[in-house]
N, C-alpha and C positions, 0 to 999 in steps of 0.2 A: 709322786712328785709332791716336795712340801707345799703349802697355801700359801707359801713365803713366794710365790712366784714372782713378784715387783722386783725379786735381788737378780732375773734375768731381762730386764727389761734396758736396755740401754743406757748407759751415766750420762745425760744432755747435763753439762753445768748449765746454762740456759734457764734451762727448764722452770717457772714457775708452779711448783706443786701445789699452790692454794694454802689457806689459815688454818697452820696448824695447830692441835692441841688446845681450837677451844673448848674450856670448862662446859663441865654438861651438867643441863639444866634436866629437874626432875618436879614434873608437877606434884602439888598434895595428892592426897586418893582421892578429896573431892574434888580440888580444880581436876585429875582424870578420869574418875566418872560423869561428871557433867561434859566432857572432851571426848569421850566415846559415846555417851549418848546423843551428842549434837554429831558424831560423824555418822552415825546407825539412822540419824533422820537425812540429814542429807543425801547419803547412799540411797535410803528408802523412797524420796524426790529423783533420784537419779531417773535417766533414759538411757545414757552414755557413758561409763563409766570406764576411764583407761588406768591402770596402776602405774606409776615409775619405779621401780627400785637401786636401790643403793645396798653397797656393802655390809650397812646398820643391819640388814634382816638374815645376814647369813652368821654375824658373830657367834649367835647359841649354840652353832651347829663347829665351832671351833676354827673359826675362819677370822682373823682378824678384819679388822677396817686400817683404814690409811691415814684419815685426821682426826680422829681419836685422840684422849689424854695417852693411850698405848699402840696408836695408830701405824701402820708401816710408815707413813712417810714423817710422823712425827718421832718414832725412835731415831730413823734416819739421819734427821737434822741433830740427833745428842750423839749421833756417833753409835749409836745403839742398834741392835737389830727383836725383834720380834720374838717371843719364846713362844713357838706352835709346838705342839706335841701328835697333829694330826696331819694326813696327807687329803688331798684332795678325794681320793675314791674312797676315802674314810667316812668323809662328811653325808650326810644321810639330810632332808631337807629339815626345812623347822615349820612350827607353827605357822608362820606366817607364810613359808610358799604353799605350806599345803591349805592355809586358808585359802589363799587367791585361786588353787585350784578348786575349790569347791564355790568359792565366787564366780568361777567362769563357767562353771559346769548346771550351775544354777541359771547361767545368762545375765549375772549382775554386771560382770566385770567383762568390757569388749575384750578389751586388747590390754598385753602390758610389753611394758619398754626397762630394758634391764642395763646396768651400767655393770653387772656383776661378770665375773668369767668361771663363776665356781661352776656352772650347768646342771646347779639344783633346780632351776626352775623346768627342765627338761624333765632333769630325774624324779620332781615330783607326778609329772603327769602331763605337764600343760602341755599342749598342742605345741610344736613349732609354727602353725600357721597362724598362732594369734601372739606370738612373741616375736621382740625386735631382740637380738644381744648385740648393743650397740660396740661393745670391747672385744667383742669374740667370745669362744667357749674352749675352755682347757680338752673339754672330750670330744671336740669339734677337726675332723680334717676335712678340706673341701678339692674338689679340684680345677686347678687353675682355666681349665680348657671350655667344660661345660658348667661348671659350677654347683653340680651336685655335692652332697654333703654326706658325711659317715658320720654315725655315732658311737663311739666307744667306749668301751666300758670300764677302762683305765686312760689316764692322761696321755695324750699326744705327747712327745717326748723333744718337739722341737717348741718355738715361741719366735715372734716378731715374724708371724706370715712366711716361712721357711717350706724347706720341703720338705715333708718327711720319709721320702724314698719309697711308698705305696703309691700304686698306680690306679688311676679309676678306671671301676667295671662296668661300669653302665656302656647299656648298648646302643649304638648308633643309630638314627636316624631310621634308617632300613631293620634295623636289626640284627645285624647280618655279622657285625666285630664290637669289639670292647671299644670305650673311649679313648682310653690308657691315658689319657691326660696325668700328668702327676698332680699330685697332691700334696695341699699347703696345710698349717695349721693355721686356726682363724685368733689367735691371740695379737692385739694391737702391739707396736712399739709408739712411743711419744712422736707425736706429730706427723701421723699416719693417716689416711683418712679412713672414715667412718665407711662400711662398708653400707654403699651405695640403695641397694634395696632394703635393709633393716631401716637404714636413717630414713628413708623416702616412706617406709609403711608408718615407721611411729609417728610421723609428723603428721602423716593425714590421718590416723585413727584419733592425734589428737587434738586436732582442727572440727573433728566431730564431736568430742566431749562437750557434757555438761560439767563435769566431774574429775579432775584428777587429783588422785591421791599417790600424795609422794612416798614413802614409807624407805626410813633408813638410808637418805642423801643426803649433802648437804648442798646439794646443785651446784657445786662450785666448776667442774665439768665442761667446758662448753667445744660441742654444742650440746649434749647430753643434758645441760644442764636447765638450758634456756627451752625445753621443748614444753612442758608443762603451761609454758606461758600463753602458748596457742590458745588452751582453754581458754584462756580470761577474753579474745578474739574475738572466741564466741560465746560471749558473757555468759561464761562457765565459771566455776568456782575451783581453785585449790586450796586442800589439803596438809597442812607435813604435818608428817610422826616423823620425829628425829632427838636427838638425846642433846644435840647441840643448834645454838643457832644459828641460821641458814640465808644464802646471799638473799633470797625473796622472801623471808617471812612477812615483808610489808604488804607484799601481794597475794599472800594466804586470806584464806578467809578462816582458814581455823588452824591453831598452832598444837600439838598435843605432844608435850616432851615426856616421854616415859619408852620402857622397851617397846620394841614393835612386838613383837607375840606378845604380850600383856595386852597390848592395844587390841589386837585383831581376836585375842580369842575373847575378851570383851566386846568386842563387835558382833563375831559372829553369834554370842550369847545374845548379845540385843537382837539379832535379825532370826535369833532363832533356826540356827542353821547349825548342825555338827562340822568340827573338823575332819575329816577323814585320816585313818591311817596310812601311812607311807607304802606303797604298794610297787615295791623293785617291776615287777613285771610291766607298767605301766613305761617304763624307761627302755628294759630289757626286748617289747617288741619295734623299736627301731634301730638297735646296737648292732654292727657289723662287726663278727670275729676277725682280728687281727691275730698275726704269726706271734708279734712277738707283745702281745697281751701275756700280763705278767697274771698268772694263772695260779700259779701257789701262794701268792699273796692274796690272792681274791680270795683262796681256799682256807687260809686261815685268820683271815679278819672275820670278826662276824660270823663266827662257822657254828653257834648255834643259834641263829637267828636265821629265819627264814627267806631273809632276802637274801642272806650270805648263798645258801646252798641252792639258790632257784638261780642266781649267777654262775657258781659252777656247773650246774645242772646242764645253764645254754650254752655254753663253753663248752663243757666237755661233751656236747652232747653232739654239736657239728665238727667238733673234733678227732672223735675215735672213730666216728662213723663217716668215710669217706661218700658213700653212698646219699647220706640224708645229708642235702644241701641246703636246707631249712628246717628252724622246728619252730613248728606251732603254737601258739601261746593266744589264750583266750583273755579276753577284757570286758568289768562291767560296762552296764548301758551307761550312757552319760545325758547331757542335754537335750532337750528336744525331743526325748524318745528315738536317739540316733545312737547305733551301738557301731563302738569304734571298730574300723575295721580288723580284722586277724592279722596279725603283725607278724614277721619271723624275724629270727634272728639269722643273719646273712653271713654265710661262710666268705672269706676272700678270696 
């Protein structure tokens, strides 16, 4: 599915999409180095530190933004549409998701709260227990009944909380039969509400901040937008790295306009911390094989990289084999000295 996803989202004339097409500002190299080294002390003071993100952190990775000078919703207003040349299951994370997972994995970073629906923040590794995805997630089906969730490894093929004709497997109560609850995609439409426990975790993880750092928003959103404010509640401090300027810059405590991976891998330089590389298996131990997972696509994107082939690998591997109902895949240790549990890739 292209990253152009916005062209299935509902036409509200209504609809208010926020300020489009501001001009973006770019600090010198020194106003951003003196801008990442007061965010590496700040982080460094931290106790509590929760992330927001925005669309700003997934552009590198070939995803566009929405109010950008080439934003989806600003081509929109010229009559114009968006020239992507990548699909969703194309996109691989960037610098900056894979920083924050080695921010969480080190215990800097609590929790983060995501406005995005691309589900590189999954794909890089992070925990879904310490992530909200306030929009939903393109590789997300959930179902309606018990509310358990699937991960997949190619996009849902419906949008605006639909069905998409899989039924949940999760077993009952006793144990005894299937859910069979049907299953929705968790992608919002305009003026939908926020899905009840992501919005209820992010607000109280960031009622505990000393710290949020906004990175690639421009908080226009709400309520997505207004939750960073918590912190200041608890005379906390905000953050933004954004390329443009933002409804609260006044309530920043520090502004740093330049790209977010230029920022973060500058950060993580100051705190002295490697980025990690992108590790598919990390993703791949909670993906649930679907029938109609588009499988020769996956086999020829990326087919000599080694995430390419360790996704067909768990594809075809609960595939041919009727018998093996899981396969096995091993993960490093992470925080705390706690090594994540053995994951499988789950047949349907």
């Amino acid at each position: 599915m292209s990253v152009n996803y916005a062209a299935g989202l509902s036409n509200f004339p209504h609809i208010h999409k926020g300020n489009l097409g501001l001009p973006e500002i770019f600090d010198s190299p020194d106003v951003l180095q003196k801008g990442i080294d007061q965010l590496v002390h700040l982080i460094k003071q931290s106790k509590y530190m929760v992330v927001h993100t925005g669309a700003g952190i997934s552009t590198s990775a070939g995803i566009p933004d929405f109010r950008g000078p080439n934003g989806v919703w600003t081509l929109e207003a010229k009559g114009k549409s968006p020239k992507v040349s990548i699909d969703f299951d194309e996109a691989v994370p960037t610098k900056t998701h894979m920083s924050i997972l080695a921010l969480k994995q080190h215990g800097i970073v609590k929790y983060v709260v995501s406005q995005n629906i691309d589900g590189l923040h999954l794909r890089s590794g992070l925990p879904r227990s310490h992530l909200s995805e306030l929009h939903g997630n393109m590789f997300v089906e959930k179902c309606e009944k018990c509310q358990h969730e699937y991960y997949r490894c190619t996009p849902v093929k419906t949008m605006k909380e639909q069905r998409t004709g899989n039924l949940c497997q999760q077993k009952g109560k006793r144990g005894l039969s299937n859910c069979r609850g049907k299953l929705r995609d968790t992608i919002l439409d305009w003026e939908a509400s926020l899905p009840p426990n992501d919005l209820s975790r992010a607000e109280n993880e960031t009622k505990k901040s000393d710290l949020s750092l906004c990175l690639g928003t421009t908080l226009q959103i709400v309520p997505s937008g207004k939750i960073p404010l918590l912190t200041i509640k608890n005379n906390g401090k905000i953050v933004i790295v954004n390329l443009q300027k933002t409804k609260y810059d006044k309530k920043a405590s520090l502004l740093i306009h330049s790209y977010v991976d230029d920022v973060m891998q500058g950060v993580m330089k100051g705190l002295g911390l490697d980025i990690p590389e992108y590790n598919i298996n990390l993703y791949l131990g909670i993906v649930t094989y679907f029938p109609d997972d588009n499988i020769s696509k996956i086999k020829s994107q990326n087919s000599n990289e080694s995430k390419g082939k360790l996704i067909v690998y768990a594809i075809e591997k609960v595939k041919d084999d009727p018998d093996e109902k899981n396969l096995t895949l091993n993960y490093p240790k992470v925080e705390n000295n706690e090594e994540i549990a053995v994951k499988k890739v789950k047949k349907f």
